[in-house]
N, C-alpha and C positions, 0 to 999 in steps of 0.2 A: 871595675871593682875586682880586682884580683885578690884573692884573700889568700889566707898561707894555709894550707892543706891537713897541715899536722897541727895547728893550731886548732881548725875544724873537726881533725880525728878527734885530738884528745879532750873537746866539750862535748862530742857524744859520747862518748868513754863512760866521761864522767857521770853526765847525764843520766846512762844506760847504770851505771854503778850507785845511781842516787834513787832511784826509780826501785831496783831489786832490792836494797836496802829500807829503804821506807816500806813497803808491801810487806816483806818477811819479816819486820820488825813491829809492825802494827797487826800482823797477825797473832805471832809468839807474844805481846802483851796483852792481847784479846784472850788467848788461849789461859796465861799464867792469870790474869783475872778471873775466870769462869773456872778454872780449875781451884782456887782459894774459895770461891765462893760456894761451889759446890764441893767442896774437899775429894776430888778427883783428880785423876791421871790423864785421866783420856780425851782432852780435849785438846792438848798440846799436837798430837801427829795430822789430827786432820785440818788444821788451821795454821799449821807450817807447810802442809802442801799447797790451802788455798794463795798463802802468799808468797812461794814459790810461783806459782801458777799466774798468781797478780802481778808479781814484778817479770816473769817472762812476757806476760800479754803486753804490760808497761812497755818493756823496752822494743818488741816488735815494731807496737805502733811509733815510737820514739825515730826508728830507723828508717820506718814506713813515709810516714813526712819528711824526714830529711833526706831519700833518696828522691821522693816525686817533687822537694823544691830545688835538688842539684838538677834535674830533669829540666825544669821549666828553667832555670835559668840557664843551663847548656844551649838550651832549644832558643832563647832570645836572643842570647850571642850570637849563632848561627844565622838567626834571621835580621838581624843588624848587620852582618857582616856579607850578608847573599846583597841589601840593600845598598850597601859599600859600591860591592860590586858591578853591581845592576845601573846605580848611576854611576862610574868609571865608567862603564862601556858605555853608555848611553851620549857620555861627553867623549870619550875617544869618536865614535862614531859622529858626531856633530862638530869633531876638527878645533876642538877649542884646546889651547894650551892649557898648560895650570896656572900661566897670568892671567888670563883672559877668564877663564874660572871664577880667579880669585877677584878680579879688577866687577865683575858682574855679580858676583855676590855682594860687595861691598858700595855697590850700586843701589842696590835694593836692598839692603840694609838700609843705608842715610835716606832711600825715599820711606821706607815704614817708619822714621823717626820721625823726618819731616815734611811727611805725609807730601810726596813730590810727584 
């Protein structure tokens, strides 16, 4: 599964740009209600910090996941491809061509079909 890279940037981008927008937009309507309601001023500054504050926390964790799932899956490739190798040498080492390989896989294949 090779995926395209800048495809991947650009949905956390976004992501990260839909996160800081929802937060600082649900707080500044929190604030513009409570301020109509109480006929004040002063609830607007500290509830554009909390959602400043919310959509920074937001995108953190947003990056936070998607660095430790490029992580696990860097780390699985790696260890699919150490097992690649481990049996190459395994079959170099036991002198078998890659017809004989292939002729003995395909051996055992047809006996697990038909159960031989």
């Amino acid at each position: 599964m090779n995926r395209n890279p800048v495809g991947k940037a650009f949905t956390l981008i976004l992501q990260i740009g839909l996160v800081m927008l929802v937060a600082v937009f649900m707080c500044v309507l929190a604030a513009v209600w409570l301020n109509e309601k109480f006929n004040t001023i002063w609830f607007m500054p500290p509830f554009l910090v909390l959602g400043i504050g919310g959509g920074i926390r937001g995108a953190w964790n947003l990056v936070k996941s998607y660095t430790k799932r490029e992580k696990n899956r860097e780390t699985e490739t790696n260890d699919y491809i150490a097992s690649l190798k481990a049996e190459g040498q395994k079959n170099r080492e036991a002198g078998k061509t890659s017809a004989e390989r292939k002729a003995d896989t395909d051996e055992d294949d047809l006996n697990d079909i038909f159960g031989g």
